[in-house]
N, C-alpha and C positions, 0 to 999 in steps of 0.2 A: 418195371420201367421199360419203356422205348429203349430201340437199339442205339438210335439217332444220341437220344441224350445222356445214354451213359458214356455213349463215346464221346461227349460236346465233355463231360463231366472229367475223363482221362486225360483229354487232350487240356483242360484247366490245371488239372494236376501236376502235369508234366511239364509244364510253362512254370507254374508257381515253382520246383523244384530247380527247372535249368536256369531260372531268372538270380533265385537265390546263388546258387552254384558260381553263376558266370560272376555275381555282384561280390562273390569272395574273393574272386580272382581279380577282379578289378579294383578289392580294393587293398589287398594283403602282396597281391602279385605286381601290379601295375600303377599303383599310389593314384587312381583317380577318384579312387571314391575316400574323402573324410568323415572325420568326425565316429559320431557310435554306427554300428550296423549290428542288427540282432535278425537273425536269420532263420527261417519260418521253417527250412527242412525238417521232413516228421509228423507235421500239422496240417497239410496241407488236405485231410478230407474235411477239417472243420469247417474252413471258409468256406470254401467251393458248396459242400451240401447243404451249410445253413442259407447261404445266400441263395442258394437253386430256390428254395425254400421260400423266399420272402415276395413279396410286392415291389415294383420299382419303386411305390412312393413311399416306404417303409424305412428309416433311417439306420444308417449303421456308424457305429462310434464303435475305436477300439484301444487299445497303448500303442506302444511303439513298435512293435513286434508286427507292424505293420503291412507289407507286400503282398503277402498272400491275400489278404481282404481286398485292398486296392484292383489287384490281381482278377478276382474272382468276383466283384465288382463292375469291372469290366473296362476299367482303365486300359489303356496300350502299354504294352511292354514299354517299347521306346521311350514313351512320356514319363513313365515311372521311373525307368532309368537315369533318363535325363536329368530328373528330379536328385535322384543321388547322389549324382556327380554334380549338383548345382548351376546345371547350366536353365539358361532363360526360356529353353524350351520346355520346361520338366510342369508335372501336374499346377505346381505352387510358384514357377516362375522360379525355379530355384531357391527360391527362401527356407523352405520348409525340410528339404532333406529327407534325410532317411526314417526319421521320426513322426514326420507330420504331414502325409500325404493324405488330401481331402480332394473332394468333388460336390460342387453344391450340384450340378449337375444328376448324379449317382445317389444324390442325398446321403453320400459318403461323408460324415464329418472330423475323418482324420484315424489314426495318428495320433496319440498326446503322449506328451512326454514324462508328466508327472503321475507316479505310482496309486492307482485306484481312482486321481480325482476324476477321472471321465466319467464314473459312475452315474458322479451329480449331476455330470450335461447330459447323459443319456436319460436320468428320472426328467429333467426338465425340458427334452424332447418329445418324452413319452405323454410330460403333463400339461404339453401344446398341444399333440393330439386330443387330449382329453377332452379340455377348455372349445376344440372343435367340433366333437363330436364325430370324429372320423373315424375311417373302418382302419386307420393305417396305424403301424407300433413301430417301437424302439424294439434296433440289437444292438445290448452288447457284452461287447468281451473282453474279460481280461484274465489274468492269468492264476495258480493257488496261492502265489506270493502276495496278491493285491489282495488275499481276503481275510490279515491281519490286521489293514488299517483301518482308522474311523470312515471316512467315504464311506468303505464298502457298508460299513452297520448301519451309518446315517443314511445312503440312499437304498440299500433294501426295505428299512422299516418306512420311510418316507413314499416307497412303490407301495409297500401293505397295509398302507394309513389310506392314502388315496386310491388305489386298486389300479394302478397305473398301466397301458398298455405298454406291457415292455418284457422284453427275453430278455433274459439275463445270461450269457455264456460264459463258464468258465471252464477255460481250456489248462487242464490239470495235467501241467507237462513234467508232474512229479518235482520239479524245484525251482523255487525260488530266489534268482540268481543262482549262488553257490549251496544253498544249505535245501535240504530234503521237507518236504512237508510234513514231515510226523516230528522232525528235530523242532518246528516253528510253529506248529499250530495243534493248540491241545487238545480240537478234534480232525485229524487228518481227513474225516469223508467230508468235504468241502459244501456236499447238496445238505449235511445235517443242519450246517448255519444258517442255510436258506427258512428251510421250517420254522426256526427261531423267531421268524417273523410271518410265519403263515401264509409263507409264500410256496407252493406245489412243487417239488424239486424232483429229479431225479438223475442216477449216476447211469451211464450209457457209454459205448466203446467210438469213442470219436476219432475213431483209426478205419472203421467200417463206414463208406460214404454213405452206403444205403442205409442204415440204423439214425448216422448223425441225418439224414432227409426227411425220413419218416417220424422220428423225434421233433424234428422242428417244427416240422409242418404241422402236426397234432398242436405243437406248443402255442403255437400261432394261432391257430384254430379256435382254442383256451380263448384267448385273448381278445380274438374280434368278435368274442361270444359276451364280452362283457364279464368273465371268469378273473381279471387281473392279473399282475403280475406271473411271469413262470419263470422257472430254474433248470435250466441244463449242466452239467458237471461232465466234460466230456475227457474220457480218459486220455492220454494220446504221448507225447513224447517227443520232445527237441533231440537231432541229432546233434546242433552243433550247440557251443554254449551258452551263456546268458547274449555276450556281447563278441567282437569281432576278437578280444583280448584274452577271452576264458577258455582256457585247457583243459577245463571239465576232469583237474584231477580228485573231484572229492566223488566221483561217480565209482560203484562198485564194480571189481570187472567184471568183464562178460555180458554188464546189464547192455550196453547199446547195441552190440551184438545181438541181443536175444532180440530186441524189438524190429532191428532193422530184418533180420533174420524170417520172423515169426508174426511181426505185426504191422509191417512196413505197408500204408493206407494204398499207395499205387498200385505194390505188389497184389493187394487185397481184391483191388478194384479187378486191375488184370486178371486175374485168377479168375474171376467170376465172370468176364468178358469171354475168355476161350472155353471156358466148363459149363456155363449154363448159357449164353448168348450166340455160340456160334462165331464167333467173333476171331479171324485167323490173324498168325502173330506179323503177318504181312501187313494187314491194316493198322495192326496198332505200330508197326516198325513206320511207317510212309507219317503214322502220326507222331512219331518220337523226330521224324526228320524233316517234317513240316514246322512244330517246335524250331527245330534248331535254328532253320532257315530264318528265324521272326528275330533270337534271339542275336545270332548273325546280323539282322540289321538294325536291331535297339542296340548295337554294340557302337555302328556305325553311325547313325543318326547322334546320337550321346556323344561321340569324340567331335564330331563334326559341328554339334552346336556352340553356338557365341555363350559367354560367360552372360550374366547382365551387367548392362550397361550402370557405372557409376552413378550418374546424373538420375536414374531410377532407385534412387537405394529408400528413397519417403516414399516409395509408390507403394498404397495398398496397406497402409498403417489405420486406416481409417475408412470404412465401407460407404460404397457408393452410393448415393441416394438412389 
């Protein structure tokens, strides 16, 4: 890879993690942000690689767990923020929250809040491409907890019935809510379910940005080949817990330790910036403090924006012609 864009790659990274950060503080510390907040720290080589990965006009659908895709996307800090704290400026005018950040723009389609159902609007995004004939696919992602519901069964077999352009990511942050993936699913390797349906899966270290790129990118590849559906199962790991409320006391000790320690995707990245790139810790410091300076004024833009206006509350219930 270019020096250019591994640093373009870092400097995503590090935005997706100070954005999180700051959004805890603002909302555990400073009561402006409501409602659920689930917070992407630990993940953040998934989005960023898989999206380097893609085409602009290639759709991305994800759950709630949201930010980091918006993020890396290509959304504005501020706008996202904004979004958070509900005010009129934010991606969705405030409506949508922390949950439901979209850009038709991005061909971002969110954000959902309910557990696996996106699945089915990611197969019937993928089976509009089809119906077109276009070279462009579906991503998406959810998490090892969403791949006990029916969704998940009913839209994999429904990609392998139809051959549907579409990636499928599941980002295996080892638990689901509160409880471990081997407690709740009676095959823990996540990419086996995929097969079930004849769909091409495989398990990969989605903490290594360069492995989750190079993965995708093949995956994709599959796909505009006329090959059908593909499965990624990317390893990886939430620092913080399911939601703003979880103390993560059912975690083993020492386990977050160990990843943040040993597996932690920035550190990963960094590492291999200074050791094989040439790349000195001066550059990436001016890029840690360029971050800051962005996240510095999504802090302020966000306090500063108008709530929305009442007399707006039907606006946008019903799409434009």
């Amino acid at each position: 890879m270019e020096k250019e864009t591994l640093l373009d790659w870092y400097r995503q990274m590090v935005l997706i993690r100070r954005f999180e950060e700051r959004s805890d503080e603002l909302y555990q510390l400073e009561g402006k942000i409501k409602g659920f907040l689930h917070l992407y720290i630990g993940q953040e080589a998934i989005a960023v690689g898989t999206i380097a990965a893609r085409r602009p006009q290639d759709h991305l659908i994800t759950a709630y767990r949201d930010h980091g895709h918006a993020l890396a996307a290509g959304l504005e800090a501020k706008y996202v923020l904004a979004e958070l704290m509900g005010k009129a400026t934010g991606v969705t005018g405030g409506r949508g929250g922390s949950m439901h950040l979209a850009s038709r723009d991005r061909h971002f389609w969110g954000g959902y809040g309910i557990v696996g159902a996106h699945l089915s609007l990611g197969v019937g995004l993928a089976l509009a491409e089809k119906y077109r004939e276009s070279e462009f696919a579906a991503i998406c992602y959810f998490g090892d907890g969403a791949t006990n519901i029916g969704y998940f069964h009913e839209s994999l077999n429904m990609a392998g019935v139809w051959q549907l352009p579409i990636l499928f990511v599941c980002e295996n942050n080892k638990y689901g809510m509160g409880t471990a993936v081997d407690k709740a699913s009676a095959n823990p390797i996540i990419s086996d379910k995929a097969r079930a349906y004849c769909i091409p899966a495989k398990r990969i270290d989605g903490n290594n940005i360069l492995e989750v790129y190079d993965e995708t990118s093949a995956a994709l590849a599959k796909i505009r080949a006329g090959e059908g559906p593909q499965f990624l199962e990317m390893m990886t790991y939430r620092y913080e817990g399911h939601s703003i409320g979880d103390r993560t006391r059912y975690r083993p000790e020492g386990e977050l330790h160990q990843w943040r320690d040993e597996k932690d995707p920035i550190a990963t990245l960094q590492k291999h910036l200074l050791t094989q790139m040439g790349i000195s810790e001066t550059e990436l410091m001016a890029i840690q403090q360029d971050v800051e300076r962005e996240m510095d004024e999504a802090v302020r833009f966000s306090n500063e924006s108008p709530l929305p206006e009442l007399d707006t509350l039907y606006n946008y219930i019903y799409p434009e012609a």
